[in-house]
FIBAVEX-776164 format. One line per field, with one value per residue: residue number from 1; z, x, y of N, C-alpha, C in turn. Coordinates in Angstrom, 3 decimals. Example, Ala and Ser with C-alpha at 12.3 -4.5 7.8 and 13.67 -1.06 7.14 Angstrom:
FIBAVEX-776164
resi = 1	2
nup = 7.800	7.080
neast = 13.190	12.850
nnorth = -5.690	-2.250
caup = 7.800	7.140
caeast = 12.300	13.670
canorth = -4.500	-1.060
cup = 7.800	7.870
ceast = 13.200	12.900
cnorth = -3.300	0.030
end
This chain:
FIBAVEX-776164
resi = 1	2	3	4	5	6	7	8	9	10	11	12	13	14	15	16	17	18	19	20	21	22	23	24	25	26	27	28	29	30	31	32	33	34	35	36	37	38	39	40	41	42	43	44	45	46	47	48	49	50	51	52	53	54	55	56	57	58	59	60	61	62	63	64	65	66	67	68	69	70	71	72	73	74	75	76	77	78	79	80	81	82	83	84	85	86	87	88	89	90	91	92	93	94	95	96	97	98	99	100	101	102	103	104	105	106	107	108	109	110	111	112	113	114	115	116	117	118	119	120	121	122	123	124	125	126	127	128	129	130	131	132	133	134	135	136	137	138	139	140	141	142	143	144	145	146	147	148	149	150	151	152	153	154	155	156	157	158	159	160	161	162	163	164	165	166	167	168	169	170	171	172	173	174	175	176	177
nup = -23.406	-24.423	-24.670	-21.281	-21.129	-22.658	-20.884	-18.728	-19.632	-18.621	-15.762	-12.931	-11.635	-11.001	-9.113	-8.867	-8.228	-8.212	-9.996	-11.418	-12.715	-14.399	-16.283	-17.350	-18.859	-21.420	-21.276	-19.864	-21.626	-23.141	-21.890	-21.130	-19.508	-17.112	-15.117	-12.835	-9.729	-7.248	-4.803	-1.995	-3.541	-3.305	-3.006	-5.714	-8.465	-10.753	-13.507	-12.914	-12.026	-14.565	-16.417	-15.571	-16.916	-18.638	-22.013	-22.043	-19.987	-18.197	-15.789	-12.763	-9.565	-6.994	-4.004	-1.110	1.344	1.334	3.133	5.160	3.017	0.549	-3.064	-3.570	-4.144	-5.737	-7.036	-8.656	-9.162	-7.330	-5.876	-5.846	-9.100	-9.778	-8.212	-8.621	-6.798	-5.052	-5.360	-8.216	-7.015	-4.578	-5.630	-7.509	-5.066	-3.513	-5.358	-5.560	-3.083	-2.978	-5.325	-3.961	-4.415	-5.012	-5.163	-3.632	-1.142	2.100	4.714	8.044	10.328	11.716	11.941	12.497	14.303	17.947	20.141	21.779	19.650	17.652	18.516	18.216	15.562	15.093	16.145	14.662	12.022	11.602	13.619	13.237	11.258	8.823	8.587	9.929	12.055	13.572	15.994	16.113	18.107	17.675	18.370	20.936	21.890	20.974	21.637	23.374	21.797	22.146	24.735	24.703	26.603	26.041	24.527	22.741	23.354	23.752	23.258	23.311	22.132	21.185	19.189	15.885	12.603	9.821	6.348	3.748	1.250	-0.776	0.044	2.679	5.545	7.779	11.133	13.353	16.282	17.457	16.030	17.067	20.042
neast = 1.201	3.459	4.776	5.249	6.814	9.019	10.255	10.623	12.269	15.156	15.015	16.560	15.222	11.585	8.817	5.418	1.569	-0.562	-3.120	-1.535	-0.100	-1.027	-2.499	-0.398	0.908	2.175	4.105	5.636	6.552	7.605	9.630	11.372	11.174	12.417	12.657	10.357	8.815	6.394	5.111	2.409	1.500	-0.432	-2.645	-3.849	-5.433	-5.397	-6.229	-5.930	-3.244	-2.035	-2.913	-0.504	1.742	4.490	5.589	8.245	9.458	11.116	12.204	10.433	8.988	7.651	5.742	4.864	1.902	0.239	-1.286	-2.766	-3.720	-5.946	-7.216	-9.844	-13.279	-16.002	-18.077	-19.686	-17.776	-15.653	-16.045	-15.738	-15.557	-13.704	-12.893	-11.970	-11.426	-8.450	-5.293	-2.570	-0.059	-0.468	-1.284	1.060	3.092	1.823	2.270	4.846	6.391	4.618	6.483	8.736	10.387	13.333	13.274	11.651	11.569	10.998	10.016	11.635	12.393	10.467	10.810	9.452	7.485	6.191	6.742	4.721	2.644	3.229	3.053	0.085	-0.662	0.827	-0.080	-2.738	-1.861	0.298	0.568	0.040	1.326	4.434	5.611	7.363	7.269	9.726	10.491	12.471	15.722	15.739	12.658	11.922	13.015	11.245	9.305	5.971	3.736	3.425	0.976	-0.568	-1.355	-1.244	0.304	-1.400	-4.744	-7.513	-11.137	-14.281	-17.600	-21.227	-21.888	-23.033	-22.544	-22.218	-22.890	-20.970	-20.388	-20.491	-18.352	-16.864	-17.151	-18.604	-18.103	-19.012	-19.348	-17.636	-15.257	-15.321	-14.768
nnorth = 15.858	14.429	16.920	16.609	14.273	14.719	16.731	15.156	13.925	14.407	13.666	12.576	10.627	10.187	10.713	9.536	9.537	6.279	7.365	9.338	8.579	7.094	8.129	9.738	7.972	8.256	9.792	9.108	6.968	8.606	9.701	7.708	5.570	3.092	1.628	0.783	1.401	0.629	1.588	0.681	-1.375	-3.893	-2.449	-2.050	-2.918	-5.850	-4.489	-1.610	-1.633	-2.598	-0.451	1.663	0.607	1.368	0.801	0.738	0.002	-1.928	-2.977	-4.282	-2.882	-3.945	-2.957	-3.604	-4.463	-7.317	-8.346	-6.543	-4.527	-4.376	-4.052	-1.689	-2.992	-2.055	-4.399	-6.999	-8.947	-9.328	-11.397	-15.491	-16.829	-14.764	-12.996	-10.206	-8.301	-9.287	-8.373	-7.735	-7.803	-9.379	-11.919	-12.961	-12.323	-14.880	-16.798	-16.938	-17.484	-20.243	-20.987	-21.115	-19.151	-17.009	-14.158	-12.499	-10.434	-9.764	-7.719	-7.353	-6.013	-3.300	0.674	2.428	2.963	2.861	0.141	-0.668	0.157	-1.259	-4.046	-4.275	-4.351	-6.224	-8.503	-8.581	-9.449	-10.639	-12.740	-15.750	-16.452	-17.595	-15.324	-13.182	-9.664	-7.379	-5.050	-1.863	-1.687	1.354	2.123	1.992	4.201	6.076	8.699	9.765	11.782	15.130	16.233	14.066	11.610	8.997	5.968	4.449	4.096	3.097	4.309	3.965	4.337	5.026	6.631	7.613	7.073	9.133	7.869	8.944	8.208	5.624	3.844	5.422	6.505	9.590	10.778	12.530	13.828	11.842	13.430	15.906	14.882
caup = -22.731	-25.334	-23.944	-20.604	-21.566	-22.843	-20.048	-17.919	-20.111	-18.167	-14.641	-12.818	-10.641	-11.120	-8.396	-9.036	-7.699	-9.318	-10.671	-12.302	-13.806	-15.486	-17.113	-17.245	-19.314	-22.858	-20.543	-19.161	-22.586	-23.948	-21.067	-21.224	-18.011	-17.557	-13.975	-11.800	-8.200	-6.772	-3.127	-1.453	-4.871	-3.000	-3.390	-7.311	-9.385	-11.927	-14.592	-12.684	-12.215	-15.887	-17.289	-15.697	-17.329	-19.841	-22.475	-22.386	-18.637	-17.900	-14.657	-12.389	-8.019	-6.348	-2.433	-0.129	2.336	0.699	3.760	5.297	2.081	-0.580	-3.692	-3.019	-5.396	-5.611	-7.852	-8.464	-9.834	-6.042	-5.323	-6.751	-9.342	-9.918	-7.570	-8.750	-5.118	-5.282	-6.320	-9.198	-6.315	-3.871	-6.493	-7.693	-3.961	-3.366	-6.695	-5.363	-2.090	-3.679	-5.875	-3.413	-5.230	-4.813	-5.851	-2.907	0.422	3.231	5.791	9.021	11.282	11.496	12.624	12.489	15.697	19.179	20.089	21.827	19.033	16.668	18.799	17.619	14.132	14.473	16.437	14.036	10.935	11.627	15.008	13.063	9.628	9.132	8.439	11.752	12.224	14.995	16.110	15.869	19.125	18.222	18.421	22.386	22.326	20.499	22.554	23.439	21.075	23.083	24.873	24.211	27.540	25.873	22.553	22.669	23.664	23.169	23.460	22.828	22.171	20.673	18.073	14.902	12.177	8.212	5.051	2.962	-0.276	-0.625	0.689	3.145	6.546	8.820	12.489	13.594	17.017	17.384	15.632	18.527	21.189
caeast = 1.810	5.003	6.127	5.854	7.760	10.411	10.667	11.058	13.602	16.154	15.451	16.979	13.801	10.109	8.113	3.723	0.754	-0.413	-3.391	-1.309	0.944	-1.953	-2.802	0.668	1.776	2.391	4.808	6.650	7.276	8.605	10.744	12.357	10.950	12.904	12.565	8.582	8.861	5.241	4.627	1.283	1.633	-1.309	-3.951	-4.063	-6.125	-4.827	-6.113	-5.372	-1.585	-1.476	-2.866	0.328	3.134	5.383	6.289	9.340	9.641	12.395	12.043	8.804	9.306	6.247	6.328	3.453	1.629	-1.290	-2.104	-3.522	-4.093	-6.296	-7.799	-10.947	-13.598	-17.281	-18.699	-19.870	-16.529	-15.299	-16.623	-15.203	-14.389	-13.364	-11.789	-11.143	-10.676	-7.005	-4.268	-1.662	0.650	-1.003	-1.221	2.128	3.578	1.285	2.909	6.363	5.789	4.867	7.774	10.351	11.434	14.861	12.863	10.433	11.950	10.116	10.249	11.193	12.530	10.072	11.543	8.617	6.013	6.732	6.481	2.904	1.526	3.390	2.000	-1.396	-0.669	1.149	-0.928	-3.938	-1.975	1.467	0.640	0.045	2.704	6.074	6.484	7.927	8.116	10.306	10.785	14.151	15.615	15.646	11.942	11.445	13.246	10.337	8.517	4.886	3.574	3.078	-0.584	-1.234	-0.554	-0.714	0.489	-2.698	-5.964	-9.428	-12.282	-15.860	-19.083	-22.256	-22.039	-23.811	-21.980	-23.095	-22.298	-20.720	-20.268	-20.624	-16.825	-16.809	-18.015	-17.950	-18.522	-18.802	-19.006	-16.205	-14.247	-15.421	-14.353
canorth = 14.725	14.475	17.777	16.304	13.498	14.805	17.162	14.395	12.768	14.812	13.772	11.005	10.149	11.021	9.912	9.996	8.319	5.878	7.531	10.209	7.285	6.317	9.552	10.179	6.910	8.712	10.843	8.262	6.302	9.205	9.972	6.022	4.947	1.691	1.218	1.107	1.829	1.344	1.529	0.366	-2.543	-4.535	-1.787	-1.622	-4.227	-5.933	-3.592	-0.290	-2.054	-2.756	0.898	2.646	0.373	2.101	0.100	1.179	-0.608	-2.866	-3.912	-3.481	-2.906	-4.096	-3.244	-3.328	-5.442	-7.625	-9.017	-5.535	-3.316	-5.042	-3.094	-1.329	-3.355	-2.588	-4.840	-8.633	-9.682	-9.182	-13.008	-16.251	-17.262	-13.692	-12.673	-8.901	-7.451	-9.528	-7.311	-8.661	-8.217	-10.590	-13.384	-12.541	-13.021	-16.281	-18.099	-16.761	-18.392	-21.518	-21.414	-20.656	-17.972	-15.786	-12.927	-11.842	-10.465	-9.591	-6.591	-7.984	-5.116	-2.292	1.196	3.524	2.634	1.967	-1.261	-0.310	0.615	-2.321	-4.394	-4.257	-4.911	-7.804	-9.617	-8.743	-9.649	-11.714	-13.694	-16.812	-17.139	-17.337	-13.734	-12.320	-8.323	-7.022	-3.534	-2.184	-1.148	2.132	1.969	2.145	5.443	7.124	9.614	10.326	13.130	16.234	16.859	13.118	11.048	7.447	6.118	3.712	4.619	3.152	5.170	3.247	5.359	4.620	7.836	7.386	7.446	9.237	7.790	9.518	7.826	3.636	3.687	6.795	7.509	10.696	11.240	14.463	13.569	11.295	13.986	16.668	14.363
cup = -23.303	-24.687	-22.450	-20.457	-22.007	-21.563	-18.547	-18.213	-19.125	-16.548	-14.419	-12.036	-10.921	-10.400	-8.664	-8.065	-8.938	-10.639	-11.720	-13.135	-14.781	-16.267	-18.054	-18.420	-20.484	-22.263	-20.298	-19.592	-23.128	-22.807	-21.106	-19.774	-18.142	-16.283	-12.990	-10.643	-8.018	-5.596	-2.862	-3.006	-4.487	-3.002	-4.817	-8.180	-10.008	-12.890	-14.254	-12.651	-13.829	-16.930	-16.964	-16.321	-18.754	-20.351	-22.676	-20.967	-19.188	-16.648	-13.494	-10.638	-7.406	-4.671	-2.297	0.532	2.131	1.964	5.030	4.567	0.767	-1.669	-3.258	-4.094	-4.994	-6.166	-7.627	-8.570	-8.710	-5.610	-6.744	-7.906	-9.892	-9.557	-7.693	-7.598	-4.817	-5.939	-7.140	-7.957	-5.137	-4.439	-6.618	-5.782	-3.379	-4.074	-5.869	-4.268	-2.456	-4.211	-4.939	-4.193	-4.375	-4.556	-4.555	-1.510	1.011	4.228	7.101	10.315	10.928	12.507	12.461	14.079	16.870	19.493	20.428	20.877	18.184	17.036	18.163	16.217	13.560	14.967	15.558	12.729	10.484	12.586	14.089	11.780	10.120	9.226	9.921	11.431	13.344	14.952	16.194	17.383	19.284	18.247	19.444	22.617	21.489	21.627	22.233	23.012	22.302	23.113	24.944	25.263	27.664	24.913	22.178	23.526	23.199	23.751	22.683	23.302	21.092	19.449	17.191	14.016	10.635	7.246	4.098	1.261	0.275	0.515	2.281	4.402	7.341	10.116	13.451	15.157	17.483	16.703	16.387	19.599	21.329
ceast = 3.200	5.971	6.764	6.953	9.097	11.155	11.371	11.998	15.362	16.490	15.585	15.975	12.645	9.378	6.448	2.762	0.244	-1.695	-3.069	-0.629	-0.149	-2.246	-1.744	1.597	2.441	4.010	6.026	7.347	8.205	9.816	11.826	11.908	11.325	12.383	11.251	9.295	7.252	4.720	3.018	0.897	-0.200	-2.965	-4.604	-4.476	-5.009	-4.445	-5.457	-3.627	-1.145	-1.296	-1.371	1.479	3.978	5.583	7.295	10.000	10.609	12.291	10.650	9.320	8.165	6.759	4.847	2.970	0.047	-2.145	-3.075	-3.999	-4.436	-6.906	-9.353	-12.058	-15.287	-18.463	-18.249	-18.436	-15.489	-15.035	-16.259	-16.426	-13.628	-12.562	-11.082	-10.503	-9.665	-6.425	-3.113	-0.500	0.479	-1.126	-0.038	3.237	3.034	2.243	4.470	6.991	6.171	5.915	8.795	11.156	12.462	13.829	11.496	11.092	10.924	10.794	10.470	11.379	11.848	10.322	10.680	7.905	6.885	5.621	4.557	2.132	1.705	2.457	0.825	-1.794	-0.050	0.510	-2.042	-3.169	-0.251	1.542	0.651	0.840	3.541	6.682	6.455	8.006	8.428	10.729	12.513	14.449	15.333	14.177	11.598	12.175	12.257	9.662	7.237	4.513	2.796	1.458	-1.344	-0.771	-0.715	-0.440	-0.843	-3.566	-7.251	-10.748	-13.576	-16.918	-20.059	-22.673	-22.433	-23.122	-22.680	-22.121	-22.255	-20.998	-20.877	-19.232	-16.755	-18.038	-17.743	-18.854	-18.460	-18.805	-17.799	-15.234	-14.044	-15.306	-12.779
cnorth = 14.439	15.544	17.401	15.360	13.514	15.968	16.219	13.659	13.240	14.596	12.326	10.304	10.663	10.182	10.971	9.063	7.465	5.886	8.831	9.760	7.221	7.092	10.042	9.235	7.180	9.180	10.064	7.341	7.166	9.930	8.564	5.339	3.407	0.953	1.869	1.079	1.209	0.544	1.430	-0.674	-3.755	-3.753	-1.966	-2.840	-4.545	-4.654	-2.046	-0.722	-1.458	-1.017	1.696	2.378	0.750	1.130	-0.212	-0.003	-1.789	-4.529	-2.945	-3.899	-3.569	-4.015	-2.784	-4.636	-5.917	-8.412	-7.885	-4.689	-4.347	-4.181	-2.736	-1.535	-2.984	-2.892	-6.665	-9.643	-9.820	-11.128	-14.067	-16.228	-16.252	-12.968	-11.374	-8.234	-8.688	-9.213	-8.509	-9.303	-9.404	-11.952	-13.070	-13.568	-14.359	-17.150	-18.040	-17.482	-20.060	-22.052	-21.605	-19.594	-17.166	-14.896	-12.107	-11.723	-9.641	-8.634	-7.455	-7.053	-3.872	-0.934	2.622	4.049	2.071	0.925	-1.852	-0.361	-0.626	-3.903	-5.415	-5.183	-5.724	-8.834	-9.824	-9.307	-10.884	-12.513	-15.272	-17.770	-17.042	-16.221	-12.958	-10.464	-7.955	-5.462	-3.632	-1.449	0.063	2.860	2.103	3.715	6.750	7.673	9.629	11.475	14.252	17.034	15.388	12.135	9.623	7.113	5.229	3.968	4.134	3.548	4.256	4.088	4.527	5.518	6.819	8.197	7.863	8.893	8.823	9.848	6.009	3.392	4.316	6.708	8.690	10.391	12.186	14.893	13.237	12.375	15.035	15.938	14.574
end
């Protein structure tokens, strides 16, 4: 882990997930890691947050969206006054909120999805706060992927689906349709 570390002392970016951060953390002190990045910030407990931070850290990024992506908890500590399945970042942006803080901006033009599909996922998850997202215009000039003659589609069947794991299902049907 030292050799990686210092191998990494030479680059100007090192992007990981964040369970190789965690593995990875010896690596990333001895590289100087000053500055966190970490995308999807609302998945990651507390403690999984905390294991990847270099000491060396400076300043810490948090981006992600706690009000569709929460950590994946499955145990008692889930249910008050516990509360583990809430990520640091979700408390974190609550207090910030509260405060009025400088320090927390918000996505408001999204330039991925046509509007069809955006849609969907703002009515299920921004129809009723302040946080607005709006497509960007150049968002209606996306195209229909080829072979596929709607961008939305719902299909309802009665298939029977197998667990996998606790987490995890497959449908082997639904995946031959």
């Amino acid at each position: 882990t030292r050799e990686a570390g210092v191998y990494l002392q030479g680059m100007k970016l090192i992007g990981m997930t964040s369970t190789v951060a965690s593995v990875r953390k010896e690596a990333l002190e001895v590289a100087g890691c000053e500055i966190l990045i970490i995308e999807e910030a609302g998945e990651l407990t507390e403690s999984m947050l905390c294991c990847i931070l270099p000491s060396t850290l400076k300043r810490l990024i948090l981006i992600g969206d706690y009000q569709q992506l929460r950590p994946k908890v499955e145990h008692e500590l889930t249910k008050p006054p516990y509360n583990y399945d809430v990520s640091l970042f979700e408390k974190l942006v609550i207090n910030a909120k509260e405060q009025n803080s400088k320090c927390l901006y918000t996505l408001s033009v999204q330039r991925r999805m046509h509007p069809q599909i955006s849609q969907l996922i703002r009515l299920s998850f921004y129809d009723e706060g302040e946080e607005q997202i709006n497509d960007a215009d150049s968002t209606n000039n996306l195209g229909i992927p080829f072979g596929i003659p709607h961008r939305v589609r719902f299909f309802m069947h009665n298939y029977e689906e197998d667990k996998v794991s606790t987490r995890s299902h497959v449908n082997k049907r639904e995946a031959k349709f």
